[in-house]
N, C-alpha and C positions, 0 to 999 in steps of 0.2 A: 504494500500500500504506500503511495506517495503522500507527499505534504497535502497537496493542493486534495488528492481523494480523501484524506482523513477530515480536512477544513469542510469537505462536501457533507461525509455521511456524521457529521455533530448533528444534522437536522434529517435522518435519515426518520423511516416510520419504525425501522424495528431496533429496540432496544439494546439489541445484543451488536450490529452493526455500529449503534451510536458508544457504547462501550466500547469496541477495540478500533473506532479511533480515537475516544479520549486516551485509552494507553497508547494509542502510536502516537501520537502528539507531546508525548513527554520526550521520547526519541526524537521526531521530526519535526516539533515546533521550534518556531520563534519568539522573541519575544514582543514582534509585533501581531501574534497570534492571541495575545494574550486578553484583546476587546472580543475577540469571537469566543473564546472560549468562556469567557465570561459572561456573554447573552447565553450562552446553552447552559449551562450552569443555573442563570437565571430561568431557564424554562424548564429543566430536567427536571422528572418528578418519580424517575424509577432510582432506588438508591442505590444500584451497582456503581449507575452510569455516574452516578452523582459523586459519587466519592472520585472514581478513574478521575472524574474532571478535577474534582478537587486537589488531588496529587501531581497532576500536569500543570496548571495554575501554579503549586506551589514550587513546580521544579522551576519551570521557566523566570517565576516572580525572581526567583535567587538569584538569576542572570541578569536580571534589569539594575543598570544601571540608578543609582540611590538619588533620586533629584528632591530638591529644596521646591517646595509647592507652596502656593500662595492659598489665602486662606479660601479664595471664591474655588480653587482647586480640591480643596477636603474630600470631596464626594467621588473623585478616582483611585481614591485610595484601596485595592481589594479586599474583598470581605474578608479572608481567610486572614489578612494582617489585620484589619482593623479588631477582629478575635483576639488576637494573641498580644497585641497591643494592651488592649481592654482587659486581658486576663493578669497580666504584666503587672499595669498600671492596680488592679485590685489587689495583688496581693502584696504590691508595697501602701499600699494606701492604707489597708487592714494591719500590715504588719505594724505600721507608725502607731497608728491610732492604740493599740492592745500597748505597745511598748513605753508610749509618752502620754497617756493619758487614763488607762486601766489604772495603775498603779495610785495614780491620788487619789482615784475615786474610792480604790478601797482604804486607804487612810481614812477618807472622808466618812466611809462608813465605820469605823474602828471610832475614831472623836466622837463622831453623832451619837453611838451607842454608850463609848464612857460617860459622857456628857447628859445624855437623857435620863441615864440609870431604867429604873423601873418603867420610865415613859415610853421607854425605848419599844416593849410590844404593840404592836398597835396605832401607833407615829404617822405623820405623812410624811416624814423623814423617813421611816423606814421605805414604806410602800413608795414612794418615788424610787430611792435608790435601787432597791428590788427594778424598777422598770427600767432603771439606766442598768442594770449588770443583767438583764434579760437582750436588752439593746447587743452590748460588748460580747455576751457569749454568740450572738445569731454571729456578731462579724469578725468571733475568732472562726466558725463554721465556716461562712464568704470565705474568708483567707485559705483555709484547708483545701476548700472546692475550686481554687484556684493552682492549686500545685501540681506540681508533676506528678501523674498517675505513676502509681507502684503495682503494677498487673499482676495479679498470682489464679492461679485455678482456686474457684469455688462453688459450692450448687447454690444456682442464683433460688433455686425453689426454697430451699430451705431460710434463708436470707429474705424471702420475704413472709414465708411463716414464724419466723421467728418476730417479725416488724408486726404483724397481726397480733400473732400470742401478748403482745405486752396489752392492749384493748382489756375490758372488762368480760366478763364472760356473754354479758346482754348483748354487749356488742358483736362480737364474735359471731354471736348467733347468724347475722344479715351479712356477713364479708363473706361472698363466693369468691373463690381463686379457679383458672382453668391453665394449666401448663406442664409439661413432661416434667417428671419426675423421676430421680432427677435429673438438673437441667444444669449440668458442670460449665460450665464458660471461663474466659481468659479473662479478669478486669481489676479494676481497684475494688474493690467491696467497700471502700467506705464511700469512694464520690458515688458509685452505684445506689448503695442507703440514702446518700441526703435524694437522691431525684426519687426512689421508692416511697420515701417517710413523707415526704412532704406531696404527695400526687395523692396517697391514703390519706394522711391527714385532713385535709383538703376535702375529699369526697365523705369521709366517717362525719365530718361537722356540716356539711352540707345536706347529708342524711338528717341528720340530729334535728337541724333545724326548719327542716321541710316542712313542719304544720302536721305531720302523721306520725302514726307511730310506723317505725322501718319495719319492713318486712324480708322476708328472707331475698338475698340475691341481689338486695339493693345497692350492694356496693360489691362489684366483681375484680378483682384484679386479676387480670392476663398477663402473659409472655413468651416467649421463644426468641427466636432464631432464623434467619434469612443463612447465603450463604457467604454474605459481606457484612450483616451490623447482627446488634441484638437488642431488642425492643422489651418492653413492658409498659402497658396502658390499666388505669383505672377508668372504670365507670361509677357511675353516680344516678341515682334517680331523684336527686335536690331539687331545688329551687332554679339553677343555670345558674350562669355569669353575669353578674352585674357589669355592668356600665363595656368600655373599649376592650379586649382580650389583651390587646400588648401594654396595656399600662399595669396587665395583675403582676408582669413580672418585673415593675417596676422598683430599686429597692426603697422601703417606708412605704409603701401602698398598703395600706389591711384598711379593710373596713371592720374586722373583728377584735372584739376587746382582748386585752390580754396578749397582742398577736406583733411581734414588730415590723408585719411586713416586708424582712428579709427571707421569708421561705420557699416562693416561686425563684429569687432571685439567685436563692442557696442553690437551687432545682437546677436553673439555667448555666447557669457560672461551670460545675459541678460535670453535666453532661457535653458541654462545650471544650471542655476541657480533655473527655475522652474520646473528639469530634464528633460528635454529634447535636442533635435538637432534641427539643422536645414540643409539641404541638395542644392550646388546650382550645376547643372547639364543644359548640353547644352539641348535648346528643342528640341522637334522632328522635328517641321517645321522651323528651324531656330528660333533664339536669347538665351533668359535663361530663367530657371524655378528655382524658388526659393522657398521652402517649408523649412515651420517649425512645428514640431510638438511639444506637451508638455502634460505633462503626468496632468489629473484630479487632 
């Protein structure tokens, strides 16, 4: 296959053509290749193809020459850097924050309490502080979900019964799971947890708060395996999504008390990391469907 044929079939009709020439394009592209490869990327929606592109993208990107961009320029920046950029930029920003400003506040909490004595249970001194070191632990989480993945074999099944088993028994009751058991995969198991913990958590309070009492199967969690990523999706029979989808992964978004709305953020950060997405979309029958997938 030539250059010029593999630049054709990126917009071929079948899948598998459009795949082997996003791998021959790591070979035979340019790095003026590098706007086409980028609209198919922008239009691919089968994830073999998706990823090939994203690996030819990244070889070629290494070739491009590093230019100084003005600001009205920002927006050619590729996506795959603007990620890592982004992941970068979080886990020194988390790591400052935990290193230069954790530590007073637990002073702070230490005086408050010598000082209060007795007053101290029950305080709004206490109960704020409490909400500031709820804050600081979500974004020593951020920080972690930003690092380099540590891959080892584990059964991702058991990993998310074990994430269920921690629920009360009542709850328990309405969490269906469907997936091979077991289901051994290659990954981090911890960045894997926060996108697991936070997709259940999310659908079990949405259950809760439905107006009903749950009924069985109300909350199903699925997963498997393609022969390039590995996915897990919750469903929900809730209430939906309030208000824009991309503002829930915003970080400080919650509409829920108690909640710092760093945990879609933790989700995102987290899966991104071990290239992948995750997608959250109203369901068909009513509430939400929350999938994430990650590339082998």
């Amino acid at each position: 296959m030539t250059r010029e044929e593999a630049l054709a079939q990126l917009s071929a009709s079948s899948a598998h053509s459009r795949g082997q020439a996003a791998r021959a394009l790591g070979t035979l592209g340019r790095v003026g290749d590098l706007t086409r490869l980028r609209q198919a990327l922008k239009a691919e929606t089968v994830s073999h193809v998706n990823y090939a592109l994203q690996d030819t993208i990244r070889q070629l990107a290494q070739h491009q020459r590093p230019v100084v961009l003005a600001a009205d320029d920002a927006d050619v920046i590729p996506e795959e850097v603007r990620q890592q950029i982004y992941g970068q930029a979080v886990e020194w920003i988390t790591g400052f924050l935990l290193h230069e400003i954790a530590s007073p506040i637990g002073l702070v909490r230490l005086a408050a309490k010598r000082e209060l004595g007795e007053r101290w249970e029950g305080s709004e001194t206490k109960r704020h502080l409490e909400s500031v070191n709820r804050v600081f632990e979500a974004i020593e989480t951020l920080k972690n979900a930003a690092a380099v993945p540590r891959p080892q074999e584990f059964d991702l099944a058991a990993l998310i019964d074990e994430l269920i088993s921690a629920y009360p028994p009542e709850t328990i009751e309405w969490v269906s799971t469907i997936g091979a058991r077991p289901c051994l995969i290659k990954g981090d198991p911890s960045l894997i947890r926060m996108v697991v913990v936070n997709g259940l958590r999310n659908a079990v309070e949405a259950q809760e708060t439905a107006g009903r009492a749950p009924q069985a199967h109300d909350v199903t969690v699925n997963w498997g395996e393609t022969d390039v990523d590995y996915w897990v999706s919750v469903l929900d029979h809730g209430m939906g999504i309030n208000g824009p989808i991309e503002t829930a992964f915003e970080i400080g978004n919650s509409t829920k008390k108690n909640h710092t709305g760093f945990g879609l953020a933790i989700a995102r950060q987290a899966v991104e990391t071990m290239v992948g997405s995750i997608v959250l979309e109203p369901a068909k029958d009513g509430g939400a469907l929350y999938t994430a997938r990650w590339r082998k």
